[in-house]
N, C-alpha and C positions, 0 to 999 in steps of 0.2 A: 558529794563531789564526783562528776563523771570523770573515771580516767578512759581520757584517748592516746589510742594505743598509734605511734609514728611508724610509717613506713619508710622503709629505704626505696632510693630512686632506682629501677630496674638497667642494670647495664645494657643493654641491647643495643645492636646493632641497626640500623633506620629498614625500616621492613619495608623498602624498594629492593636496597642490598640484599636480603632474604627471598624475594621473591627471584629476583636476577639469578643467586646461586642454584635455589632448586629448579628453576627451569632451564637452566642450562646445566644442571646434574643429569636431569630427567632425560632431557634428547642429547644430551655430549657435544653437542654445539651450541654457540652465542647465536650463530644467526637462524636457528631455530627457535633458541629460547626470545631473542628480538619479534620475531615474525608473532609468536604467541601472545607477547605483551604488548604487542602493538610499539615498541621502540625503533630506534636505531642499536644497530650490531655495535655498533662505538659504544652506546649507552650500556648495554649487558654487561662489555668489557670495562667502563668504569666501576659499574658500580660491585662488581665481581669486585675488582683490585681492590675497592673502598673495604670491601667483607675482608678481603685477605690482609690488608694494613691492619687493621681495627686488632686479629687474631694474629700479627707477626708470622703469619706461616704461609704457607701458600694452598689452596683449597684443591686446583687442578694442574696436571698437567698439560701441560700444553706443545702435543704433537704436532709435526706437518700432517699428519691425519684426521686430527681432530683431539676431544679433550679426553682426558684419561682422571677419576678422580683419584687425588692421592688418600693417605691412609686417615689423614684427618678429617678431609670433606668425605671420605665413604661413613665418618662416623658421625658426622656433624648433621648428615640428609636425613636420614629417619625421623630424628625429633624435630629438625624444621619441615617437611613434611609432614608431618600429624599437625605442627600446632598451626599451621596453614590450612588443612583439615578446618579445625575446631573451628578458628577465625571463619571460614564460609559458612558452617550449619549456623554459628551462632548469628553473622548478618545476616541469611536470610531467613532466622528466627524472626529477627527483628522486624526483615522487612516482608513478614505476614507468608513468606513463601515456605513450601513443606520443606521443611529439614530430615528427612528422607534420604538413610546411605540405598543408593541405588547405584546398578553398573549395567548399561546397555550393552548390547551384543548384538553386532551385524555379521551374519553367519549365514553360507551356503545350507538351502535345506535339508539336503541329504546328510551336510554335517548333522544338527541340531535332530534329526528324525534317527540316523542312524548311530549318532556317537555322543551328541549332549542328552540329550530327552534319557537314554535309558539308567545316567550318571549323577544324574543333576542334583536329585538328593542328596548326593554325600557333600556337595558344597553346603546345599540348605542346610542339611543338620549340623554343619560343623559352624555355618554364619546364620542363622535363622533372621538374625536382624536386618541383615543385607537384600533386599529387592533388585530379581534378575528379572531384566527386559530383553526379550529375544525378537529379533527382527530376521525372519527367513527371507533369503534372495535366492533368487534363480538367474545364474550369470554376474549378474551386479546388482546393487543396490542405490539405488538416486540418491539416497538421502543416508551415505554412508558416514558424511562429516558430523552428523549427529550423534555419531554412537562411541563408547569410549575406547571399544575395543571392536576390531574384525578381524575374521575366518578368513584368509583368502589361499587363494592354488596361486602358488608362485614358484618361478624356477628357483633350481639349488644354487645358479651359477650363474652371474655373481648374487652373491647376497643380497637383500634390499636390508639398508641401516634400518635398525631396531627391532626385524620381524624374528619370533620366536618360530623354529620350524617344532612341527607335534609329531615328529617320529618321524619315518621314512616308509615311502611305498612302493610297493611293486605291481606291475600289469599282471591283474589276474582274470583269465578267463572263467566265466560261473555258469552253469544251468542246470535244469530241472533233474533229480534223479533218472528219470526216465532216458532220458537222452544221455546222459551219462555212464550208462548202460551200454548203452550201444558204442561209447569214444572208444577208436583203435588206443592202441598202445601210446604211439605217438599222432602229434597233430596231422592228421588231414584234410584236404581239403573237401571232399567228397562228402566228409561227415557234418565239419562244417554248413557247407553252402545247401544240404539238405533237410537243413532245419531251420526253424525261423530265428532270424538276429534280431538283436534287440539294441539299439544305436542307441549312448548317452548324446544326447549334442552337446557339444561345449568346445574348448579351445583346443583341446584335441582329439581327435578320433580315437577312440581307446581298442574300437575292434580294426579299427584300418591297421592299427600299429599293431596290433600280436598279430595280425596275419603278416605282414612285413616282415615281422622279427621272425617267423615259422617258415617265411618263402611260400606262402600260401598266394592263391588271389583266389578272394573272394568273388562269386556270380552265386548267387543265391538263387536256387530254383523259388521260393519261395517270398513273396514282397514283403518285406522288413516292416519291426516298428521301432519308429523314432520317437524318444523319450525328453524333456527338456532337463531330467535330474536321473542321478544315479539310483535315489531312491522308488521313485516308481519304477526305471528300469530291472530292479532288481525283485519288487513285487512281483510286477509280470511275469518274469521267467520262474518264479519261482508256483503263481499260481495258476498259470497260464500256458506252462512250458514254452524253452527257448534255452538263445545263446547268448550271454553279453559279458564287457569287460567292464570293470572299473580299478580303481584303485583299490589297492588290499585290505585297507582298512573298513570301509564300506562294508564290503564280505563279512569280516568277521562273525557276528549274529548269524548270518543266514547258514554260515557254514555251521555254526556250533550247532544248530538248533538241526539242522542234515537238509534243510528248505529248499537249498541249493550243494551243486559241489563241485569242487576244483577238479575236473579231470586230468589235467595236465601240472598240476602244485599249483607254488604259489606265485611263480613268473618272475622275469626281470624286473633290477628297481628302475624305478623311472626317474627322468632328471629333473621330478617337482615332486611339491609333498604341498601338505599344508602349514599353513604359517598364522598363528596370531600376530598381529599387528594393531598398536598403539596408536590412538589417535596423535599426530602430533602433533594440534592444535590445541590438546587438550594437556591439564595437569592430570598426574595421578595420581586420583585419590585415593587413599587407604583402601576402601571399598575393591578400590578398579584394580589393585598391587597386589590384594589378596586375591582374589577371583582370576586374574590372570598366572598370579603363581601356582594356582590349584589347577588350572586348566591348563599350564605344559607341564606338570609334575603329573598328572593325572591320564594324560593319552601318550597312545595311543589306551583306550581304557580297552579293560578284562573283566 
């Protein structure tokens, strides 16, 4: 005689409800989490109320600012996010596509050359199973909606909703030992303008502005070179000799290593830093939660 063994019917909630709560856990708005799922903002908000009847409590608050989760939805997200997880690799087991925990990353080069590339191992060995995809840009990236996470230089003031900033920087001016040598005590200009500059191009002039901030004006006896990234900028002067500014964290390496050196410290902070930022088109997967939690726990890196 075969005994078959009865199952009980699984209490659960309708996994639209599930899906509704974590995408609007994930961004703190309905009409984000709407925009993601292709909904109406009404429909997020039913079917959220449907999840919160079902559990007699209530999962968010709900500010004139936007949503806040209370103590029960911050405990309730983790385990529907993983088994929302599980649910993708295993459809697209099914439907022949690689089940592959992967996290793409669209990141300034100079980030990735001077701040991921020399760290990155200690993500790998502590996720070895997880596959990093690095996409270097210069200025922008076209094809940023693809990726699950990005690097971006944004102002401190006001916020942009969701972006994680990676420390704080200061304008610091760098060049070769040799020139270094020769720096007065304090900035001048003389010193400056008769050596060769070394221009990041980008959204800000980084040597226009510590001349500003010094009461300096730059005329360079000498014709400049203009760099499209901090990271080549910083090669040059360093193999090449020269002058250039970037943000502090950039430096780091070259100073430790003596390649280059701060004559003057380590400069004003500036009113931008960098900032991870969350696709918010996308959900985040475990993969993307973890990888992002290492990378603002992890920089400025040492």
């Amino acid at each position: 005689m075969t005994n078959i063994s009865v199952g009980t019917m699984r209490n659960l909630p309708h996994l639209t409800y599930l899906e509704a709560f974590e995408a609007a856990a994930r961004h703190l708005s309905f009409t984000r989490a709407a925009e993601e799922l292709n909904c109406t903002q009404a429909a997020i908000s039913q079917r959220v109320r449907a999840l919160e009847h079902f559990f007699a409590r209530p999962l968010f608050h709900r500010r004139t600012n936007g949503l806040e989760l209370t103590d029960a939805g911050s405990a309730y997200l983790p385990g529907i996010s993983d088994a929302l997880d599980r649910a993708q690799i295993a459809t697209e087991g099914m439907l022949g596509a690689r089940a592959q925990a992967s996290v793409t990353l669209s990141a300034p080069l100079s980030f990735v050359l001077l701040r991921l590339a020399p760290n990155l191992h200690r993500f790998a060995a502590a996720h070895p199973q997880i596959e990093i995809r690095v996409n270097s840009t210069i200025w922008t990236d076209p094809n940023v909606e693809l990726a699950d996470l990005s690097v971006r230089v944004l102002d401190l003031s006001p916020p942009e909703p969701g972006a994680i900033r990676l420390g704080e920087e200061r304008l610091m001016l760098l060049c070769d030992p040799d020139t270094a040598r020769a720096a007065p005590a304090a900035p001048e200009a003389d010193w400056l303008n008769a050596h060769r500059l070394i221009y990041v191009q980008g959204r800000m002039q980084f040597l226009d502005r510590w001349a500003q901030v010094h009461g300096l004006v730059i005329a360079p006896g000498i014709a400049p070179i203009k760099a499209d990234n901090a990271a080549t900028a910083l090669e040059i002067a360093a193999t090449s000799g020269g002058i250039t500014a970037v943000m502090s964290s950039y430096a780091a390496s070259y100073l430790a290593s003596g390649r280059l050196v701060a004559p003057f410290g380590a400069g004003d902070l500036l009113p931008l830093a960098l900032h991870l930022v969350p696709n918010p088109t996308r959900r985040m997967s475990r993969p993307v939660t973890l990888f992002a939690q290492w990378l603002s726990r992890e920089t400025p890196f040492v």
